[in-house]
N, C-alpha and C positions, 0 to 999 in steps of 0.2 A: 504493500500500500504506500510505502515510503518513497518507493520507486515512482510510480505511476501520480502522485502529488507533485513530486521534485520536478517530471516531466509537464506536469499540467496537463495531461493525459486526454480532462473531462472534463463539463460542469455539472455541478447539482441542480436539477432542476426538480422543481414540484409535479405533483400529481396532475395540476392545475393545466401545466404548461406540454404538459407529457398527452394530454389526452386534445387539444390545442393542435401539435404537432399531429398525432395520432387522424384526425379527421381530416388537416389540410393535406397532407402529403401520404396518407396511411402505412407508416413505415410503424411497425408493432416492436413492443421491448425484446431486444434478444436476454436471455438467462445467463448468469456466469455464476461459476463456482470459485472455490478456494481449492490449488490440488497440493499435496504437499510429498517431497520426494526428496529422496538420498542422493546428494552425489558421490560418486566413488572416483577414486582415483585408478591406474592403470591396472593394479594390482587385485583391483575390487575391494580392498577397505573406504571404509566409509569416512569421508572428508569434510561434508557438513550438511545440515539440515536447508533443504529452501522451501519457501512457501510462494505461490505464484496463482494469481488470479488470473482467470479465463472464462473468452467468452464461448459457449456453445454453438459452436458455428454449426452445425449441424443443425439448428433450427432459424437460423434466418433463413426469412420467406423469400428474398430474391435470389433469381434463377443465376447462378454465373457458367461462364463456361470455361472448360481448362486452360483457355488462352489467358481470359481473365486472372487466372491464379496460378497462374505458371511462376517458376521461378528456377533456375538451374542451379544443381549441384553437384559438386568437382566430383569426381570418378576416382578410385585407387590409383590407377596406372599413371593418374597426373601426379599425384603424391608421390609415388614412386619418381616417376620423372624429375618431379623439385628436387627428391633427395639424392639424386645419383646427379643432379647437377650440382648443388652445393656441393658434394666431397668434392667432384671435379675443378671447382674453384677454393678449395679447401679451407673451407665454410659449414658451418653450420643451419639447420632453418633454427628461426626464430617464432616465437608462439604468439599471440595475442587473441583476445576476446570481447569484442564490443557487448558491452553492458546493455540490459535494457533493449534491444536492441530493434525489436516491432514496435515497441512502445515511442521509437524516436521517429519516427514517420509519420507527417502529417496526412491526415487523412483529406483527400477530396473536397472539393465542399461539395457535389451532388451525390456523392455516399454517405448520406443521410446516417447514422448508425446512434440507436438508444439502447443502452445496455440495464434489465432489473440489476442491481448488485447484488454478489453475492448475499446469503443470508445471516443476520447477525452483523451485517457489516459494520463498525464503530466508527465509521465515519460518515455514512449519509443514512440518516431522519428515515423511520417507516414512510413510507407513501414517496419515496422520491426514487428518482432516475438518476442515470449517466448519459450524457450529449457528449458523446467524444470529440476530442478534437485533435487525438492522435489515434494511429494502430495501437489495438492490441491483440497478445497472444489467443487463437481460435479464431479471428476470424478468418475465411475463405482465404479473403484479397490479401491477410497481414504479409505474408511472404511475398509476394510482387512488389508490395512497396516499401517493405524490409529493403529488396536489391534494388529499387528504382533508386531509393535514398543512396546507399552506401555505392552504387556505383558512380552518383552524380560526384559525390566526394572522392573518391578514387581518380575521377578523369578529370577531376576540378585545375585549373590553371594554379592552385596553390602548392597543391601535391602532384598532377602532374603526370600521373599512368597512364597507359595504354590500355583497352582489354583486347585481348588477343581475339581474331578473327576466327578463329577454330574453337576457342573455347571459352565462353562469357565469364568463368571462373577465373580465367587469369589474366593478371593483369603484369605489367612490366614496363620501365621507361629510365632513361637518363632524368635524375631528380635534380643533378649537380653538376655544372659544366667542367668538364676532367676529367668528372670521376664513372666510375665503374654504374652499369646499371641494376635494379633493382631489381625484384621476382616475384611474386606475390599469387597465390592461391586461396581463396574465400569458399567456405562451406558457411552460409547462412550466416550465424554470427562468429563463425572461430575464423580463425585464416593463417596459415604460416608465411612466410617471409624470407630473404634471405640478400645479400648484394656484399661482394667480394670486398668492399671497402665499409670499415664500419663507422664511418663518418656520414656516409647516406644513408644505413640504418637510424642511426638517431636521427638524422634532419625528417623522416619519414615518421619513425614516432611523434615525434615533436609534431609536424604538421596535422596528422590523421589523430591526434589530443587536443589539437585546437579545435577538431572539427565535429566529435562525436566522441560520448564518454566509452574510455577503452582500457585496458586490462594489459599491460604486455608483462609476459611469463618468463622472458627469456628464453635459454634452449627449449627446443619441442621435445614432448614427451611422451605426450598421450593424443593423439590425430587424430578422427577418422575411423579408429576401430585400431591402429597401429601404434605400436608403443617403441620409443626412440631408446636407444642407449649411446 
């Protein structure tokens, strides 16, 4: 909930103003829950408790089609690929995890979206809704415009990438005039990294923290289903 405030996610709105909406535009409250889940580390020990609110996408009434909520995700053999190119520049990938990461996409204005809150929720009043005014996790579209955001920033004139014509997950580009260029492959919110000079790894951190709240791990460790040593 801490998350999705900081964001400014939603407004609270009344019964009053819910039901207002509901007549002029007939767009009905979607349902979310509270789901709560272990993460584990590579090894399968357990590393911390999280709690994450979601909406039941499986019951809003508009129709979409898979184009509509399409969104690509990097393959093994490209993982493999990054890693057998880092040794070859004898190099490491590096790890990072954009935070929050549905939650930072603003939504549409003609995607209309009311969310009932979870129940028991401690922060919006019986009889009141949610007016989003970002994605969040469960809905259909949240993954489309999960990558429409992060690739805008990835190809942005600040940071500077490419994404590669074969494959939407990867991205690559001169960050630094001289210097060696970068590597990057993106699964939704995790993504490894890696560039023969580590002075364009930090200029790249530094830039992609300016842009979106992000997590960098250091060496990669745990991928994709692959565990680094």
């Amino acid at each position: 909930m801490d998350g999705l405030l900081s964001e400014e996610c939603f407004d609270i709105i009344s019964e009053e103003e819910y039901q207002a909406l509901l007549r002029k535009t007939g767009t009905r409250a979607i349902p979310s829950m509270c789901i709560f889940t272990i993460k584990r580390d590579s090894l399968g020990k357990p590393v911390r408790a999280k709690s994450r609110i979601v909406v039941l996408g499986n019951k809003d009434p508009r129709e979409w089609t898979k184009a509509d909520c399409f969104a690509p995700v990097v393959s093994l053999p490209t993982v493999r690929l990054f890693t057998a190119l880092a040794v070859k520049h004898r190099t490491v990938l590096k790890q990072g995890d954009c935070k929050l990461a549905f939650v930072q996409a603003v939504l549409p204005e003609k995607e209309l979206t009311i969310v009932k809150p979870p129940p028991g929720c401690p922060v919006s009043g019986p009889n009141t809704y949610w007016k989003l005014k970002k994605s969040l996790y469960g809905l259909r579209r949240a993954p489309r415009h999960w990558y429409t955001l992060i690739n805008s920033i990835l190809t942005s004139p600040e940071i500077g990438l490419k994404r590669c014509a074969n494959d939407p997950c990867v991205f690559f580009g001169n960050l630094l005039p001289g210097k060696p260029p970068l590597y990057m492959i993106l699964c939704v919110d995790d993504f490894v990294y890696f560039s023969p000079d580590r002075e364009v790894e930090q200029y790249f951190e530094t830039a992609l923290s300016e842009k979106i709240r992000v997590d960098f791990m250091g060496a990669a460790e745990f991928f994709l289903g692959l565990k680094f040593d």
